[in-house]
C-alpha positions as protocol buffer text, in pm:
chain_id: "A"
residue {
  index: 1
  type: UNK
  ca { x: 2743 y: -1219 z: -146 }
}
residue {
  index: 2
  type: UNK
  ca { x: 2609 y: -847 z: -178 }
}
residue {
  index: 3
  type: UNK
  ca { x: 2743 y: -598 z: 98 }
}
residue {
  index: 4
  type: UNK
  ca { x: 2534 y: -259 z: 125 }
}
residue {
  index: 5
  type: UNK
  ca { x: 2787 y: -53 z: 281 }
}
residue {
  index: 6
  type: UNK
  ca { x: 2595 y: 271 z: 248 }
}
residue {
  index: 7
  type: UNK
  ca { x: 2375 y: 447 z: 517 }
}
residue {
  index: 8
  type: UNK
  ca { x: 2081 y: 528 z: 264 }
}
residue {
  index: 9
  type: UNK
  ca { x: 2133 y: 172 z: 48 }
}
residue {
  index: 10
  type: UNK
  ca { x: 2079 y: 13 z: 390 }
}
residue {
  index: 11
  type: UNK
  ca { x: 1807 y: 196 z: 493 }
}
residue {
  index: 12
  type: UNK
  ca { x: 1598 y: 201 z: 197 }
}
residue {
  index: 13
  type: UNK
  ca { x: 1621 y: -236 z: 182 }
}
residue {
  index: 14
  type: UNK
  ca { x: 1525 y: -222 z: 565 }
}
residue {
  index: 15
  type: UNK
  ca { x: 1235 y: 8 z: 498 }
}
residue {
  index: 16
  type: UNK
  ca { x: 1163 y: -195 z: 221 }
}
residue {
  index: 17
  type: UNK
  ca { x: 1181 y: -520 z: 378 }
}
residue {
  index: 18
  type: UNK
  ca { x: 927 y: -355 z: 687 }
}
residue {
  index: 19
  type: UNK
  ca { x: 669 y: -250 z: 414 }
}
residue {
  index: 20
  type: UNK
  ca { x: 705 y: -579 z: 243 }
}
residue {
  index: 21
  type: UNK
  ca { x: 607 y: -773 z: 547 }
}
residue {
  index: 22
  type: UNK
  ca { x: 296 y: -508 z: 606 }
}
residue {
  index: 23
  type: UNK
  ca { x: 140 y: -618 z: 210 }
}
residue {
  index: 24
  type: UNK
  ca { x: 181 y: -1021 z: 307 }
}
residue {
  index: 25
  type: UNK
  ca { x: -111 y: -1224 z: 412 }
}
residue {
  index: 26
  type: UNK
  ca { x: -141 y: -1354 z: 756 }
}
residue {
  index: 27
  type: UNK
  ca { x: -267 y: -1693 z: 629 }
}
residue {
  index: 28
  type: UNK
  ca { x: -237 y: -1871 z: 344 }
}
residue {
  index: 29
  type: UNK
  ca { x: -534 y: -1887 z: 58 }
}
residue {
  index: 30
  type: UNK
  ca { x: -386 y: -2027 z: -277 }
}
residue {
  index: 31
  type: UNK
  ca { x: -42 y: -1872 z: -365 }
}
residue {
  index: 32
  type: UNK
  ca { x: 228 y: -1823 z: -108 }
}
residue {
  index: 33
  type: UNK
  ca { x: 69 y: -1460 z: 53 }
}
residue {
  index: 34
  type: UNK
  ca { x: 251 y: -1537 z: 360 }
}
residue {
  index: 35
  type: UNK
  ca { x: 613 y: -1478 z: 160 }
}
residue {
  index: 36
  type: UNK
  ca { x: 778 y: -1172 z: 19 }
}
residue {
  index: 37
  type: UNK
  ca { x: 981 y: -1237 z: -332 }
}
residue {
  index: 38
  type: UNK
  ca { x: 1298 y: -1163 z: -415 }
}
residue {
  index: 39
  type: UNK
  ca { x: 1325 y: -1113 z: -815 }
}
residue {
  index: 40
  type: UNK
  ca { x: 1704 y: -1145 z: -853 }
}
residue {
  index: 41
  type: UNK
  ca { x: 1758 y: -1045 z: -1186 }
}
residue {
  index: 42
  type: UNK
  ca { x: 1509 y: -753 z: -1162 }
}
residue {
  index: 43
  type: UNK
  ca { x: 1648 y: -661 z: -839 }
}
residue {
  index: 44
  type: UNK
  ca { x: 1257 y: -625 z: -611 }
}
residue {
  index: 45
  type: UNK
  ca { x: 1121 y: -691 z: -333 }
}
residue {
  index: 46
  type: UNK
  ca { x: 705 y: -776 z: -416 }
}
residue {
  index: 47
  type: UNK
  ca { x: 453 y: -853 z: -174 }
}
residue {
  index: 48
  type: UNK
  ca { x: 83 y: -901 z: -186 }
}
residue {
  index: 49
  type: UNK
  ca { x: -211 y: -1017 z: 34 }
}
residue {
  index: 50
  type: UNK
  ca { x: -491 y: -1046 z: -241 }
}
residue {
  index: 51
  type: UNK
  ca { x: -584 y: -720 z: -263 }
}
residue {
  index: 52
  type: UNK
  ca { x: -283 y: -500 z: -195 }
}
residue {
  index: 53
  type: UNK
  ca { x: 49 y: -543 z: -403 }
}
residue {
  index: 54
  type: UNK
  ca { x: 414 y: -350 z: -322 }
}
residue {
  index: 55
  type: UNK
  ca { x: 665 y: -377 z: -580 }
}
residue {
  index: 56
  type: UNK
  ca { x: 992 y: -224 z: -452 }
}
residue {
  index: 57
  type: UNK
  ca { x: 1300 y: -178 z: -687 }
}
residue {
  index: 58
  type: UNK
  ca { x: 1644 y: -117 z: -703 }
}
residue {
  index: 59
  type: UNK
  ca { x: 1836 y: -349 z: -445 }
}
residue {
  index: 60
  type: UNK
  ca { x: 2093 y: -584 z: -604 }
}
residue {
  index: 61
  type: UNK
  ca { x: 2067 y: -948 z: -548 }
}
residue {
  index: 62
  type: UNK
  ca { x: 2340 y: -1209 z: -607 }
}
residue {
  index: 63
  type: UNK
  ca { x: 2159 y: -1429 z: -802 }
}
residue {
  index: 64
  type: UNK
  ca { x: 1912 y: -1436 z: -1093 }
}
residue {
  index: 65
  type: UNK
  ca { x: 1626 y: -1638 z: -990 }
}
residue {
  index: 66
  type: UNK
  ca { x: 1319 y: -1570 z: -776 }
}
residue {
  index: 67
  type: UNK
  ca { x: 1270 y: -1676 z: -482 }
}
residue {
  index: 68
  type: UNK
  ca { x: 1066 y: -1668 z: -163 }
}
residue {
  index: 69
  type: UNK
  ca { x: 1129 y: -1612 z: 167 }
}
residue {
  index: 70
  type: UNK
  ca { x: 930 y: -1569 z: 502 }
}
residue {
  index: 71
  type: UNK
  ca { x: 792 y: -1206 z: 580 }
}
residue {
  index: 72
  type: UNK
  ca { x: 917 y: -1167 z: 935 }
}
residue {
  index: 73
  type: UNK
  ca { x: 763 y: -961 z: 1184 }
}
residue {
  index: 74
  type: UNK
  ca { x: 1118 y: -860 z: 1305 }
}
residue {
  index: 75
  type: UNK
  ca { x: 1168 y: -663 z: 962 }
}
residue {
  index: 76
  type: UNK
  ca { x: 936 y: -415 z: 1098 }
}
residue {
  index: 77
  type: UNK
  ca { x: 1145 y: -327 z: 1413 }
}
residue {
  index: 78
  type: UNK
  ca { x: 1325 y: -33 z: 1538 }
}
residue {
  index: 79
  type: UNK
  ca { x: 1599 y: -272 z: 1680 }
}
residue {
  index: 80
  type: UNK
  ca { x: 1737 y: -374 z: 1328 }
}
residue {
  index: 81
  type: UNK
  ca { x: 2080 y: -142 z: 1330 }
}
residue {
  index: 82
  type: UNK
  ca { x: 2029 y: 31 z: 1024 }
}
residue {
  index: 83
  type: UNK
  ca { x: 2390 y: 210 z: 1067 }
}
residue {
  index: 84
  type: UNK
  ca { x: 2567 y: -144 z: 1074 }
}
residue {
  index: 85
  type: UNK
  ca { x: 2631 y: -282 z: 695 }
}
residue {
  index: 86
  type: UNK
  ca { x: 2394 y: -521 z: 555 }
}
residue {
  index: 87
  type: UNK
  ca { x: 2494 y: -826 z: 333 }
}
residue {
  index: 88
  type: UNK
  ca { x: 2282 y: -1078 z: 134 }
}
residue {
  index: 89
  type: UNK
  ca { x: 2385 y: -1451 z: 3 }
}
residue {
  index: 90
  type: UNK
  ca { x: 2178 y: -1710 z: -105 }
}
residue {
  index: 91
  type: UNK
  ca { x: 2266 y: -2100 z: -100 }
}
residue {
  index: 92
  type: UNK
  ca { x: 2020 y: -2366 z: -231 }
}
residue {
  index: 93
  type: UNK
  ca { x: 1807 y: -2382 z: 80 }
}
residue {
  index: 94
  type: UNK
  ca { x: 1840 y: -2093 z: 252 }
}
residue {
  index: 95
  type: UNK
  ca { x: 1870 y: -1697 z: 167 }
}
residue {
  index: 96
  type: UNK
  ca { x: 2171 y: -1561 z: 454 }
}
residue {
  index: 97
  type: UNK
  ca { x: 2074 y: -1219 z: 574 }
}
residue {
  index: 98
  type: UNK
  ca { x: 2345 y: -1035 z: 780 }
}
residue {
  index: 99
  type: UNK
  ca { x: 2229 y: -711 z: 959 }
}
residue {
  index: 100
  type: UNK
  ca { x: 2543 y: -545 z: 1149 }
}
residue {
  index: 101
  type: UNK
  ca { x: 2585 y: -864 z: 1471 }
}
residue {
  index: 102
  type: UNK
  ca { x: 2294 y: -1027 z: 1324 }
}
residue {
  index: 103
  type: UNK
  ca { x: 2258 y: -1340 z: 1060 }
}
residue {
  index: 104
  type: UNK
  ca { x: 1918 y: -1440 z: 961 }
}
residue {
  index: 105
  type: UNK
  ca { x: 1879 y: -1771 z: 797 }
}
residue {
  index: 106
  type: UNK
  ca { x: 1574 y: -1778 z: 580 }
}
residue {
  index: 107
  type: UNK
  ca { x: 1444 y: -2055 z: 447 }
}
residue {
  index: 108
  type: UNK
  ca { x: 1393 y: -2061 z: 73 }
}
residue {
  index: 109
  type: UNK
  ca { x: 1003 y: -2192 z: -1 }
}
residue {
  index: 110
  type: UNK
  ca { x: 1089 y: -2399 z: -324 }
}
residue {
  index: 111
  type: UNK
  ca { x: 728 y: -2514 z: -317 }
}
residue {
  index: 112
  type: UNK
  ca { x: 518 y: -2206 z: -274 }
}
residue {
  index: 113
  type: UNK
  ca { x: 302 y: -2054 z: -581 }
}
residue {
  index: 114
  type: UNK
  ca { x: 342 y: -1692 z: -616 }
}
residue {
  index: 115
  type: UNK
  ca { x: 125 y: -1456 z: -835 }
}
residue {
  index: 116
  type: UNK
  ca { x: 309 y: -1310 z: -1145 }
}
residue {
  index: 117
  type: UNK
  ca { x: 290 y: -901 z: -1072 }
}
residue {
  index: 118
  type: UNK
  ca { x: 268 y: -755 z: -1410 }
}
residue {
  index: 119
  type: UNK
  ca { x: -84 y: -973 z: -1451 }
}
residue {
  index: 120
  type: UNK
  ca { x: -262 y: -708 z: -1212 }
}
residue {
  index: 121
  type: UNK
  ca { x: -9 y: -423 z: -1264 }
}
residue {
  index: 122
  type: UNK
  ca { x: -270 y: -164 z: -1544 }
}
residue {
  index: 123
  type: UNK
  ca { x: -96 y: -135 z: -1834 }
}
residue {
  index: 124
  type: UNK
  ca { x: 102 y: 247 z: -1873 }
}
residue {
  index: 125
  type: UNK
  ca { x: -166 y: 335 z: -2221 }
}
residue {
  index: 126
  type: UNK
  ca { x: -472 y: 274 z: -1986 }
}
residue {
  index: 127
  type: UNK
  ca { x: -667 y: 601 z: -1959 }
}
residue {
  index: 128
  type: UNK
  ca { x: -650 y: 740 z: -1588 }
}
residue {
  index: 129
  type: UNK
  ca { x: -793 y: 995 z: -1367 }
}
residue {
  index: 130
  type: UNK
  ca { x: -548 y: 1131 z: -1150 }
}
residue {
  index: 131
  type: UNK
  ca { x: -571 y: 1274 z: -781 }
}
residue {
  index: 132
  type: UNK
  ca { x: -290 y: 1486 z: -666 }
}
residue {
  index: 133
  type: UNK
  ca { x: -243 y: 1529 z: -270 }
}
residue {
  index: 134
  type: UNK
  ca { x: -133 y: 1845 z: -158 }
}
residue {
  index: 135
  type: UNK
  ca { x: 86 y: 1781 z: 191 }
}
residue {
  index: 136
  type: UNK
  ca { x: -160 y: 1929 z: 404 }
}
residue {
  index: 137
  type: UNK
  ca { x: -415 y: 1679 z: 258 }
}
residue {
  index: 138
  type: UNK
  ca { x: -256 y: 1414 z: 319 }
}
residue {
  index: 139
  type: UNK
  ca { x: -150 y: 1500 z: 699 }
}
residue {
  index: 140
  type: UNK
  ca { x: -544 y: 1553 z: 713 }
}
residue {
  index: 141
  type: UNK
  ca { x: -644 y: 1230 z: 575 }
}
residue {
  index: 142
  type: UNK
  ca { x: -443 y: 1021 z: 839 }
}
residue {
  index: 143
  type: UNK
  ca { x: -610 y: 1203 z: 1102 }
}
residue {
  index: 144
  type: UNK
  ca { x: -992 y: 1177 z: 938 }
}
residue {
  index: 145
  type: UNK
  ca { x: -1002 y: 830 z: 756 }
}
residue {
  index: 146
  type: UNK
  ca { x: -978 y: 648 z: 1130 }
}
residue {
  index: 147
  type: UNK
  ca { x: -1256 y: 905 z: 1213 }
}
residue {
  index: 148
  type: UNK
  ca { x: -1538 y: 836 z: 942 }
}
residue {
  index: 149
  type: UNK
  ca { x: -1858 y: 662 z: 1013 }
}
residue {
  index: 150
  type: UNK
  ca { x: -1832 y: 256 z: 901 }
}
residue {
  index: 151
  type: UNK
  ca { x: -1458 y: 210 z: 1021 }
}
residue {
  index: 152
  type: UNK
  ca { x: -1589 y: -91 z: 1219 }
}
residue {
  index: 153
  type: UNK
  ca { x: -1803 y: -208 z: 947 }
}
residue {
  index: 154
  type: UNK
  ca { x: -1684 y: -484 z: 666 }
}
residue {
  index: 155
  type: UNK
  ca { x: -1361 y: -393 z: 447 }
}
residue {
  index: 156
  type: UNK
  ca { x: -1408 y: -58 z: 602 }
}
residue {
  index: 157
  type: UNK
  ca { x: -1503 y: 138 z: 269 }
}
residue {
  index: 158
  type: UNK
  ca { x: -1508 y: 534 z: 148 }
}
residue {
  index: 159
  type: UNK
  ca { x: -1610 y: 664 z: -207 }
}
residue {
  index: 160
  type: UNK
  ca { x: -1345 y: 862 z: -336 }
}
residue {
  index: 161
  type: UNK
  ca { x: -1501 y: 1141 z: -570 }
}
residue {
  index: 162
  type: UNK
  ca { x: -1288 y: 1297 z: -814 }
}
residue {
  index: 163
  type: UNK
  ca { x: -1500 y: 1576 z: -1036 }
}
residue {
  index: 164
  type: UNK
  ca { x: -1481 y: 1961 z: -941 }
}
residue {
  index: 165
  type: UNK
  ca { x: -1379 y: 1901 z: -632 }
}
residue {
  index: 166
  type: UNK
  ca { x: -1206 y: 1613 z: -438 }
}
residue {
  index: 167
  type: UNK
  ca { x: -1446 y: 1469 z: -212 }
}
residue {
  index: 168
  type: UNK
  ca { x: -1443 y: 1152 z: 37 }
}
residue {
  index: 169
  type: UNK
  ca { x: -1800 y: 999 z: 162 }
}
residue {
  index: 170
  type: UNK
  ca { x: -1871 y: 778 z: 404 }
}
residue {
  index: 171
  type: UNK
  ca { x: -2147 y: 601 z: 557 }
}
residue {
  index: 172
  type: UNK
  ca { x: -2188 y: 328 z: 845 }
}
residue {
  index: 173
  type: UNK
  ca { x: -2378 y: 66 z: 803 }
}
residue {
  index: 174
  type: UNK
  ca { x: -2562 y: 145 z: 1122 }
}
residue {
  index: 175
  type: UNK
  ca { x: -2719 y: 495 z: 1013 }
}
residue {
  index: 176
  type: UNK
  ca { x: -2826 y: 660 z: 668 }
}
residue {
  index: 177
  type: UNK
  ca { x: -2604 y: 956 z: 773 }
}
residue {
  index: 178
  type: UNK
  ca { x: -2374 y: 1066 z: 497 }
}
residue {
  index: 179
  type: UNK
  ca { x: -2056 y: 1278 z: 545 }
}
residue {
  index: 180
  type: UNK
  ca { x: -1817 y: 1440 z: 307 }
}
residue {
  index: 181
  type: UNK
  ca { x: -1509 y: 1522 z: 364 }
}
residue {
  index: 182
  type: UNK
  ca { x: -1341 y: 1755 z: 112 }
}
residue {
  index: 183
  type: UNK
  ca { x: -971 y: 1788 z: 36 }
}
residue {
  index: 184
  type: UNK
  ca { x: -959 y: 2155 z: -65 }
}
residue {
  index: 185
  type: UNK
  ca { x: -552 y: 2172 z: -111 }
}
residue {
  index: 186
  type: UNK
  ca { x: -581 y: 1928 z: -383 }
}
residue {
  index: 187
  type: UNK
  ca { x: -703 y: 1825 z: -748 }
}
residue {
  index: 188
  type: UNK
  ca { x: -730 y: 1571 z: -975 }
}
residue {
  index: 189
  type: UNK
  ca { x: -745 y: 1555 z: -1320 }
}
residue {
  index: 190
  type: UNK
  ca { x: -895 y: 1393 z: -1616 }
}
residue {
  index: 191
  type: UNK
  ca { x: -1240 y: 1242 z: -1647 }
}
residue {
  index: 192
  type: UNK
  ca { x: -1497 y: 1267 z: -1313 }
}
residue {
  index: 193
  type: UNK
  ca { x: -1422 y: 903 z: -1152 }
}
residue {
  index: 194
  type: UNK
  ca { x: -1659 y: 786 z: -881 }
}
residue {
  index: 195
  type: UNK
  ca { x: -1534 y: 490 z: -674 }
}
residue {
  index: 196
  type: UNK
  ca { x: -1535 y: 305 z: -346 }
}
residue {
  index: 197
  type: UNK
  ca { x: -1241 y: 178 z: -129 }
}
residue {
  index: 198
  type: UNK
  ca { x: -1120 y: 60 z: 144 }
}
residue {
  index: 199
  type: UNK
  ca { x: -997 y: 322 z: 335 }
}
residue {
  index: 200
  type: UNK
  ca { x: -690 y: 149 z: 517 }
}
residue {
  index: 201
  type: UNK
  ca { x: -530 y: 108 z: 189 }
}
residue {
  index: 202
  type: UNK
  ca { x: -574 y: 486 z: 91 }
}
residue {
  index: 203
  type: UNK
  ca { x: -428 y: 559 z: 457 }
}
residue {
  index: 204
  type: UNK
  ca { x: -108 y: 355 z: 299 }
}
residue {
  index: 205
  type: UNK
  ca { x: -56 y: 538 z: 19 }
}
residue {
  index: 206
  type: UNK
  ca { x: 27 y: 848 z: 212 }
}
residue {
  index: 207
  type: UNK
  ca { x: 223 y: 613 z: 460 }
}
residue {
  index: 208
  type: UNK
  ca { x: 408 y: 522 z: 179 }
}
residue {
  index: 209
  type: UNK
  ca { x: 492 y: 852 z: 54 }
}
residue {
  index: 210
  type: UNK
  ca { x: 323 y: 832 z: -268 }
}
residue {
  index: 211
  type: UNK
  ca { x: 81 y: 1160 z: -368 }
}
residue {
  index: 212
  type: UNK
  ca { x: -40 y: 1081 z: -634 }
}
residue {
  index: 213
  type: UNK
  ca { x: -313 y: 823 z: -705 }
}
residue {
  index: 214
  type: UNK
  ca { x: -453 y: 663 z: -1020 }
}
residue {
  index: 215
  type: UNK
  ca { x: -841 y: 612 z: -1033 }
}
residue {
  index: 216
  type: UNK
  ca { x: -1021 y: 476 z: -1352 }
}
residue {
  index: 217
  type: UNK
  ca { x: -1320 y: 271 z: -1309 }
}
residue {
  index: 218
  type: UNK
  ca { x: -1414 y: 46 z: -1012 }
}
residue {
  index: 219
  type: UNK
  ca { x: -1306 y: -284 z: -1140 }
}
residue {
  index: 220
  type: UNK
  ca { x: -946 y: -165 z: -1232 }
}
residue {
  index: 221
  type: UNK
  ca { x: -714 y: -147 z: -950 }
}
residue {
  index: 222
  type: UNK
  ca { x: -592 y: 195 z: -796 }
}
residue {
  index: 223
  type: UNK
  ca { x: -255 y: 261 z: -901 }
}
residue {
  index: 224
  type: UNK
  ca { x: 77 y: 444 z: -684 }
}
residue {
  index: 225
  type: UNK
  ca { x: 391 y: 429 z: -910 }
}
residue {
  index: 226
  type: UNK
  ca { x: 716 y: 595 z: -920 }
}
residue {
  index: 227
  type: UNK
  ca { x: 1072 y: 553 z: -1016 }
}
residue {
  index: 228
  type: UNK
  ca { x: 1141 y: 219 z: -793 }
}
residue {
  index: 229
  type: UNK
  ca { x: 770 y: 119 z: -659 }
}
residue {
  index: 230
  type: UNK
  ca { x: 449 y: 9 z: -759 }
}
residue {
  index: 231
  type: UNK
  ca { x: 146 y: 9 z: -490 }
}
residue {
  index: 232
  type: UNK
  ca { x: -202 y: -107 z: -598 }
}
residue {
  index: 233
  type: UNK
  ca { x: -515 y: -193 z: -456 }
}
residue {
  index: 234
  type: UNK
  ca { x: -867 y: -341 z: -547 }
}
residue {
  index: 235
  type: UNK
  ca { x: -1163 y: -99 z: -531 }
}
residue {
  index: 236
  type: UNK
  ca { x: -1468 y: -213 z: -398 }
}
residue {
  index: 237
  type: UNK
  ca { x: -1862 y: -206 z: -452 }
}
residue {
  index: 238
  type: UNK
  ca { x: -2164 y: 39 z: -383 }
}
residue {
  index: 239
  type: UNK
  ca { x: -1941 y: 389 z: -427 }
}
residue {
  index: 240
  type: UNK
  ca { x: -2135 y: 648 z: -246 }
}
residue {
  index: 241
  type: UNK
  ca { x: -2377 y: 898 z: -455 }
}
residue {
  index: 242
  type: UNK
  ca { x: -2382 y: 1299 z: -335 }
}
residue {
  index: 243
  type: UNK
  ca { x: -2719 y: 1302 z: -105 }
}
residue {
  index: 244
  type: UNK
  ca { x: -2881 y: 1580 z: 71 }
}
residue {
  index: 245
  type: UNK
  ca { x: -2766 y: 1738 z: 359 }
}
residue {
  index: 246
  type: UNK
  ca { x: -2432 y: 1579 z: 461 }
}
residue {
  index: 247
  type: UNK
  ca { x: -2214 y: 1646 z: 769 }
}
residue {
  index: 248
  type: UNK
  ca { x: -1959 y: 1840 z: 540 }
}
residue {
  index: 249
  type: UNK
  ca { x: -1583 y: 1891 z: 637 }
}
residue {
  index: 250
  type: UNK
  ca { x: -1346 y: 2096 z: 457 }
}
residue {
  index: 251
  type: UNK
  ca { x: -977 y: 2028 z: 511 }
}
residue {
  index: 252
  type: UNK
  ca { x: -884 y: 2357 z: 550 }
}
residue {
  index: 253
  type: UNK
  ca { x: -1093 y: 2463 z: 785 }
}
residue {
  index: 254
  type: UNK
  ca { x: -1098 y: 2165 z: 1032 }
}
residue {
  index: 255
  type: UNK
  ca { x: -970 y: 2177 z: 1373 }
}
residue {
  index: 256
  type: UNK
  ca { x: -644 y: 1986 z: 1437 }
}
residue {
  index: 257
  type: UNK
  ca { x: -697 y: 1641 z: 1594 }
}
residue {
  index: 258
  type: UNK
  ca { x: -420 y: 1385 z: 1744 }
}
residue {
  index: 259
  type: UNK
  ca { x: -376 y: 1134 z: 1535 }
}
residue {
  index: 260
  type: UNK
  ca { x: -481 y: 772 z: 1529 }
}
residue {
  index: 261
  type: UNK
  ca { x: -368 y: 449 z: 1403 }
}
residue {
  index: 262
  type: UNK
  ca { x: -547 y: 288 z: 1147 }
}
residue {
  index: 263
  type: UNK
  ca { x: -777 y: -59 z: 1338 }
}
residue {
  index: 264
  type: UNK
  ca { x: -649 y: -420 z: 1260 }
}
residue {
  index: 265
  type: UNK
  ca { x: -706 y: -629 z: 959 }
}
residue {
  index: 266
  type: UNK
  ca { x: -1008 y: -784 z: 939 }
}
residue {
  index: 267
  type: UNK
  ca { x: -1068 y: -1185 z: 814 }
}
residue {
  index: 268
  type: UNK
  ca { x: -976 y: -1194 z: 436 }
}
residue {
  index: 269
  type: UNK
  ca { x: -1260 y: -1236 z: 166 }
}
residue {
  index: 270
  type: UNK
  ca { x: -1162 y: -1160 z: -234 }
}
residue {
  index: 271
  type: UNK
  ca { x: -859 y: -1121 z: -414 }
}
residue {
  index: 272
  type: UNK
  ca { x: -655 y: -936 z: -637 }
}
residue {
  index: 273
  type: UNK
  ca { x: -734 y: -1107 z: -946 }
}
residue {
  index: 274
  type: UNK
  ca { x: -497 y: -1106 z: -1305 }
}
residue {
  index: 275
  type: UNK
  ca { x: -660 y: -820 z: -1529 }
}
residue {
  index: 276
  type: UNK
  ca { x: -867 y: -1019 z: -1793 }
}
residue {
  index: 277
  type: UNK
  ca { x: -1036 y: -1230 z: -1500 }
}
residue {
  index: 278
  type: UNK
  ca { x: -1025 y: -904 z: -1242 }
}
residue {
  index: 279
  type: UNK
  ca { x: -1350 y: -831 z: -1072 }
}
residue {
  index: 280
  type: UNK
  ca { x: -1539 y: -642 z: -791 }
}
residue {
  index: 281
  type: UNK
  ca { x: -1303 y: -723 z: -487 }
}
residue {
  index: 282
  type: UNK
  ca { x: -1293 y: -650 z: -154 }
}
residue {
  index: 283
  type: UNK
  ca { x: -973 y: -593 z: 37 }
}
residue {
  index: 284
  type: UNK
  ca { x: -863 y: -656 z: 420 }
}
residue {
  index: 285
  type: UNK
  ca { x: -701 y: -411 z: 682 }
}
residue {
  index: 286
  type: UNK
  ca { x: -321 y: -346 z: 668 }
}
residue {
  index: 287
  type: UNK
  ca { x: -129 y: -320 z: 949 }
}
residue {
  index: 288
  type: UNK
  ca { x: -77 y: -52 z: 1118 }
}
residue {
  index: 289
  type: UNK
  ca { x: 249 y: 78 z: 1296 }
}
residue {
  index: 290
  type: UNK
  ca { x: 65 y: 301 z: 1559 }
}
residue {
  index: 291
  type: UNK
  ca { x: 287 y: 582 z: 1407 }
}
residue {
  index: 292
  type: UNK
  ca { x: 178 y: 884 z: 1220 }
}
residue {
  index: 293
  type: UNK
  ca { x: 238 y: 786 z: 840 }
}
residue {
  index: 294
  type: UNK
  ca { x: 588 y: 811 z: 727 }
}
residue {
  index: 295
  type: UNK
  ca { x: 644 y: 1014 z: 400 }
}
residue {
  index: 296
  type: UNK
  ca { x: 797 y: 702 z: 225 }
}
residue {
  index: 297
  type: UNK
  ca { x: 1133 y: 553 z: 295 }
}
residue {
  index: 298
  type: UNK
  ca { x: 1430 y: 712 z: 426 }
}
residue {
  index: 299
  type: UNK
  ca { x: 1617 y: 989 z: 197 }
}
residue {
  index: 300
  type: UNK
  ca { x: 1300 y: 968 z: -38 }
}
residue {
  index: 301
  type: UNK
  ca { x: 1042 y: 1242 z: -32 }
}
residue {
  index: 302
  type: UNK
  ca { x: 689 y: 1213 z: -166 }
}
residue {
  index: 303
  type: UNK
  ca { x: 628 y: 1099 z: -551 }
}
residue {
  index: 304
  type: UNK
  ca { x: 434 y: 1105 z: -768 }
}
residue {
  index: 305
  type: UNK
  ca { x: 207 y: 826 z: -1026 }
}
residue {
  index: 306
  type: UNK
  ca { x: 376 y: 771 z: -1355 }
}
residue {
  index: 307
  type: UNK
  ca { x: 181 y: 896 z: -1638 }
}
């Protein structure tokens, strides 16, 4: 048995326990989606629904092996006492959670098929683009992505546009009205990079803390990494070209609105695929927390990609 007897130990495997369950599918396809996975010897926490993927590092497990275990909805709530001390043991059929009063049984899934990570993870020597958030920007982008035309429509997509300037686009299906949003506080870097997205997993990278974001083409996957954690997610189709006349907004210089939570997921289509058989994928909606996104979990401030 592991005992986390520290305040910040406890609440980083808590936060990262919440934000596994958010990545899981709600149904199963082919693998296990429905689980999260506990690496023991590499010490994560990874979850994935097809088209998202969270690896979280760092927490010590008392065992080598992988395993899986259910992603419950409880991991996500307020009422888990993150002061009390947390311990961990694992038996042959079950993985023992204790949170402070609480013990949480979870059943091991011995018979569950779980994608390998590093098959979808880009490789550190692929050539990037990189976007850097400044804070403001990515206050402003929880507050506009809900509020751009084709939220309702399918896997909910925006063109990210990184070249001179760092510019959204978005477009419902309903009308052939374009708008651009750009993020004046911040830059990118590296070749121009033109792709579409869906635009509830660009609302979780800033939820998750993470600032900056790896773009190369729009059949690799976009790419959060830093010290302890890994978030990626599938581009999609159809980015959107620069047209004439737009309904332009500048980050700077728009009025402050109240924020809203990101709609629910939407049925499930294509998945995250292994790199050499990776193609044009669509992804679903995440789950929201109605909450104003978090900067990343507790004691850890925004990071940035890994070169």
């Amino acid at each position: 048995m592991i005992v986390l007897p520290r305040a910040l130990a406890r609440q980083l495997f808590l936060h990262a326990l919440a934000e596994a369950t958010r990545t899981t599918a709600r149904d199963n396809i082919r693998y296990a989606l429905t689980r999260i996975q506990l690496r023991g010897r590499r010490g994560q926490l990874v979850a994935t629904d097809g088209r998202q993927l969270l690896v979280q590092g760092g927490f010590p497990f008392p065992w080598p092996e992988d395993v899986l275990i259910p992603a419950l909805p409880l991991f996500a709530s307020r009422d888990l006492p993150a002061h009390e001390p947390i311990a961990i043991a694992r038996s042959d059929k079950y993985v023992r959670l204790r949170i402070g009063p609480w013990t949480f049984h979870l059943a091991i899934d011995g018979n569950g098929h779980y994608p390998n990570a590093e098959t979808v993870i880009p490789k550190k020597d692929q050539a990037f683009s990189r976007l850097h958030l400044s804070e403001g920007d990515a206050r402003f982008l929880t507050h506009i992505l809900p509020r751009l035309p084709g939220d309702k429509d399918d896997s909910s997509p925006v063109t990210l546009d990184l070249d001179q300037q760092v510019v959204l686009r978005a477009r419902s299906e309903r009308s052939p009205q374009l708008n651009e949003v750009v993020l004046s506080g911040s830059s990118c870097e590296g070749p121009a990079v033109r792709v579409a997205c869906n635009r509830r997993f660009l609302w979780r990278v800033v939820q998750l803390g993470f600032r900056d974001l790896m773009v190369r083409n729009n059949t690799t996957p976009l790419l959060c990494r830093d010290e302890m954690r890994t978030y990626l997610f599938m581009p999609l189709e159809s980015a959107l070209p620069p047209a004439a006349n737009p309904v332009r907004i500048v980050s700077d210089k728009a009025r402050p609105v109240a924020v809203r939570a990101m709609p629910k997921p939407e049925p499930q289509r294509a998945k995250l695929q292994p790199e050499h058989e990776r193609s044009r994928a669509t992804m679903p909606r995440p789950q929201a927390n109605n909450q104003d996104p978090r900067n990343g979990p507790p004691g850890v401030p925004p990071t940035a990609a890994a070169t």
